[in-house]
C-alpha positions as semicolon CSV with decimal commas, in nm:
position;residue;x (nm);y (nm);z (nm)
1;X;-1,669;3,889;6,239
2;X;-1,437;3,727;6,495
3;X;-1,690;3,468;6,533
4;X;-1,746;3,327;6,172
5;X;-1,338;3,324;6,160
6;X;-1,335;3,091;6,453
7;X;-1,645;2,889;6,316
8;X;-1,454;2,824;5,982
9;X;-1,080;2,720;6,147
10;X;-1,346;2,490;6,360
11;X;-1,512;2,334;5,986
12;X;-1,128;2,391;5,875
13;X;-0,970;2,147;6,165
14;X;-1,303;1,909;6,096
15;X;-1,181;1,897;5,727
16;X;-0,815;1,853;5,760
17;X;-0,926;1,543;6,011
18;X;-1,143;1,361;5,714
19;X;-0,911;1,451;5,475
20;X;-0,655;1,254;5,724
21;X;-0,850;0,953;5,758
22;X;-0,925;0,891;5,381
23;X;-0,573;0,955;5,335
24;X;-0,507;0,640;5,573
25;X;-0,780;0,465;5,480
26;X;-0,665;0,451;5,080
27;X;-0,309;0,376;5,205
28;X;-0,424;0,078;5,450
29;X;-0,624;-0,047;5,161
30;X;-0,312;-0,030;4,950
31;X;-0,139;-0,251;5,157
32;X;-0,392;-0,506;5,198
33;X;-0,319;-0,652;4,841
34;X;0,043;-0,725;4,774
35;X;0,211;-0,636;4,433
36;X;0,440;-0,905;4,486
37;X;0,245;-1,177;4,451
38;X;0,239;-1,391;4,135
39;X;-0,050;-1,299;3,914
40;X;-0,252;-1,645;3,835
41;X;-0,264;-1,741;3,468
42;X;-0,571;-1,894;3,297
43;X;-0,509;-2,227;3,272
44;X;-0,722;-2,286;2,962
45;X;-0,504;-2,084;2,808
46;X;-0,251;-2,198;2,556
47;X;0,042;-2,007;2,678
48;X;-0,030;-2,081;2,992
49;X;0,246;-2,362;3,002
50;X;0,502;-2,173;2,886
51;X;0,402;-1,842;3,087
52;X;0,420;-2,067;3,400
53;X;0,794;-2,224;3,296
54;X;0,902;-1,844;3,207
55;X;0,824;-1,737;3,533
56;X;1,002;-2,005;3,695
57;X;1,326;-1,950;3,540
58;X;1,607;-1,825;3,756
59;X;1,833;-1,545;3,584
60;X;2,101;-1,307;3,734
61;X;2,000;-0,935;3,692
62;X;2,245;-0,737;3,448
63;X;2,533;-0,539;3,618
64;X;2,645;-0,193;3,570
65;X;2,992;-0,347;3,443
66;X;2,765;-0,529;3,121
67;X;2,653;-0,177;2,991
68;X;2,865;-0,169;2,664
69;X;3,103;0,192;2,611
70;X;3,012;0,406;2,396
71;X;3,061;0,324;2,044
72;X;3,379;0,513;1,897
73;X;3,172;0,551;1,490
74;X;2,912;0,765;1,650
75;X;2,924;1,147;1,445
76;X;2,905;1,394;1,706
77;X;2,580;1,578;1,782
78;X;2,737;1,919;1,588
79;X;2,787;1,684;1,307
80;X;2,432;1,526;1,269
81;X;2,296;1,923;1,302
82;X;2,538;2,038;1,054
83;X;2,384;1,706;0,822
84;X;2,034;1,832;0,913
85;X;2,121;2,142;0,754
86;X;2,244;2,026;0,443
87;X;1,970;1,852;0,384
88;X;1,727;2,120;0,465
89;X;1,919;2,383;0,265
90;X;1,941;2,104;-0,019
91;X;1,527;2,088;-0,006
92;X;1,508;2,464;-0,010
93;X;1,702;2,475;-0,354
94;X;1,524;2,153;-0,449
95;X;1,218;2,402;-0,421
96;X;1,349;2,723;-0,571
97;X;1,480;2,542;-0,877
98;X;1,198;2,348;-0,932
99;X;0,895;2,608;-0,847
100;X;0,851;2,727;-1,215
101;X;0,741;2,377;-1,275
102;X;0,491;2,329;-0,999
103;X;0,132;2,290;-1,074
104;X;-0,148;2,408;-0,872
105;X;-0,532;2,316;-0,876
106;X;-0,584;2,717;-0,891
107;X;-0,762;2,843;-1,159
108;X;-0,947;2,549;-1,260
109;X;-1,283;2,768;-1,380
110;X;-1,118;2,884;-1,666
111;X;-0,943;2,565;-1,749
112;X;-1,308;2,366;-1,732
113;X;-1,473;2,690;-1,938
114;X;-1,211;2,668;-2,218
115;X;-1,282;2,287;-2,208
116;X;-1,635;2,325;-2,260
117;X;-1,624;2,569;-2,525
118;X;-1,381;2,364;-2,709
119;X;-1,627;2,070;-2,693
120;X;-1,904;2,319;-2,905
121;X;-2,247;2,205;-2,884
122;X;-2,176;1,841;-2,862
123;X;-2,347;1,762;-2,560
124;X;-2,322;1,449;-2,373
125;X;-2,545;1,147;-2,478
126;X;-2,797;1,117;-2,218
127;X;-2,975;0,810;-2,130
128;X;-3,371;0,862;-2,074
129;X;-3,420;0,505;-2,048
130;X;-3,146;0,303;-1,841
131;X;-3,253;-0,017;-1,964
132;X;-3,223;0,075;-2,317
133;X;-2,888;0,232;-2,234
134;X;-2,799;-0,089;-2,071
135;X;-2,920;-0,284;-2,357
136;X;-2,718;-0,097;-2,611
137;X;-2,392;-0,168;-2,427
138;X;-2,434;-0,535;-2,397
139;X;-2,497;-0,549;-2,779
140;X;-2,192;-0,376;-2,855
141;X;-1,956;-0,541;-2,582
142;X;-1,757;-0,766;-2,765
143;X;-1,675;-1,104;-2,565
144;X;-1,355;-1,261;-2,476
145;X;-1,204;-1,552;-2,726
146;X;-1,256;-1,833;-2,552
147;X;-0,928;-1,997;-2,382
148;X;-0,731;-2,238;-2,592
């Protein structure tokens, strides 16, 4: 027992080792490209002028002092939850007063079966021969009066 304990801490100090050098390996490689550097810009491109003078230009970075206060006609946070319930409350009457109006797509068999039997035994014209069909319809399309 005592020696498959010693033969893992031996694979386990083997491990930690690789595990070391890949770590210093991926950092080394890191370093070998700087961030820094200006990225190059197609010069075919035709923004490529104007990316080029943009990155030239010489601007002081913003101080703490230029942060503007706070503006003084902000509500409160209580106050915009106490307008989020208003409106919330106002939708739930919205919903009670208006429920004995709302429709639903429920029960549509017996809408479609009371449909049918008030149509009788007028069936739908059905067209055996499409071109006849067809036929029919141009003859009784009326055209357009020509413009003036």
């Amino acid at each position: 027992m005592s020696a498959s304990f010693f033969l893992s801490a031996s694979r386990r100090g083997q491990a930690s080792r690789v595990f070391a050098c890949g770590l210093a390996a991926s950092l080394l490689a890191g370093c070998a490209a700087s961030p820094f550097t200006e990225a190059q810009v197609d010069p075919a491109s035709p923004v490529a002028v104007d990316v080029a003078r943009a990155a030239r230009v010489v601007r002081p970075y913003p101080t703490f002092a230029q942060i503007p206060p706070t503006p003084a006609d902000v509500r409160p946070a209580r106050a915009f939850a106490a307008a989020v319930a208003d409106v919330q409350g106002e939708g739930a009457r919205l919903e009670r007063d208006t429920a004995a109006s709302t429709w639903t797509l429920d029960g549509s068999d017996s809408f479609a079966a009371r449909a049918e039997r008030s149509l009788g035994d007028d069936a739908a014209p059905v067209a055996n021969d499409p071109e006849a069909f067809a036929r029919a319809q141009r003859e009784r399309a009326t055209p357009p009066p020509p413009p003036r």
